[in-house]
N, C-alpha and C positions, 0 to 999 in steps of 0.2 A: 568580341566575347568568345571565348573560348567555350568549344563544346564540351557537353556532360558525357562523359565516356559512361557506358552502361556495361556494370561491372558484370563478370560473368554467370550464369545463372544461379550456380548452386550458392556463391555468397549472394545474390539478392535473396535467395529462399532462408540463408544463414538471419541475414540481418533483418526480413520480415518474421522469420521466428523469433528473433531478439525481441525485438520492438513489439509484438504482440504479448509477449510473459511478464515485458516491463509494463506495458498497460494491464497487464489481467493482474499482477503487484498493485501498481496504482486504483483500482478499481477494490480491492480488497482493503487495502487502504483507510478508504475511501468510503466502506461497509464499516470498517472498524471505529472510525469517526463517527459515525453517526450512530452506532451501537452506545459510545461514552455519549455523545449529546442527550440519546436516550435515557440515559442513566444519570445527569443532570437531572434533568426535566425529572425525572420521579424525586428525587430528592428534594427537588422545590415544591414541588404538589405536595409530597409528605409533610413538609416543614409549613406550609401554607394550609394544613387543615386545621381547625380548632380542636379536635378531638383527640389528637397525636398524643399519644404517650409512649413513656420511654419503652416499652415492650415493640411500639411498631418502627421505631425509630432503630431501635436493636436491631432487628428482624430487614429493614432496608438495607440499613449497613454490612449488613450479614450479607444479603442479594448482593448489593455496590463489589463488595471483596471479591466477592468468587465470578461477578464478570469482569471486572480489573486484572484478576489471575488468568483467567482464557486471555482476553485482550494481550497481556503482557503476552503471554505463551503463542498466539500467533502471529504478533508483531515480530516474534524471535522467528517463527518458522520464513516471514517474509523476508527477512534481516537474511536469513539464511540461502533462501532462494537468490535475492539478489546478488548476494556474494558468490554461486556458481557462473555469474556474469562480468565479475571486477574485470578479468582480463581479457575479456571480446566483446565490451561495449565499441572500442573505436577500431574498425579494424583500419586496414594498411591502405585499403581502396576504400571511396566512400558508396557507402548505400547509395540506389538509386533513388534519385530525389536530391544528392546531397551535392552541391557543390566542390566542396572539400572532403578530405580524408581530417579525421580530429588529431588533433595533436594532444601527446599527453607531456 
């Protein structure tokens, strides 16, 4: 078996920053899934009361829109963040931990 060369420090501290912004993406993600689950779930309660008229149903749809608009709008910002990383997710050496270097 071939030993795990330990790459030098400042790319392990490169690729623990990498790999740290890509989970704090994912974790945001991740807030924003459950933000639309949210916003299911009220739309089912609403549609599930007997009392619903179309003034509260208005008025949901109105809420629904404009966190669909932030949602889209930070989805874009995260879209955005990940693409400052398209070209040093794989570097030349591989991270400590990593077997290989990635091939692209």
């Amino acid at each position: 078996m071939d030993p795990i060369q330990t790459p030098p420090r400042n790319e392990n501290r490169r690729c623990t920053a990498i790999s740290e912004l890509i989970e704090a993406v994912a974790e945001q993600q991740e807030s924003l899934a459950r933000i639309l689950e949210a916003e299911h779930k009220k739309i089912e309660k609403t549609t599930q009361l007997y009392n619903t008229d179309v003034d509260d149903l208005v008025r949901i749809d109105d809420s629904v829109e404009r966190i669909l608009a932030a949602v889209t709008r930070l989805e874009l910002a995260i879209q955005l963040k990940l693409d400052l990383f398209r070209d040093c997710l794989c570097p030349d050496a591989p991270c400590s931990g990593y077997q290989t270097a990635c091939t692209k």
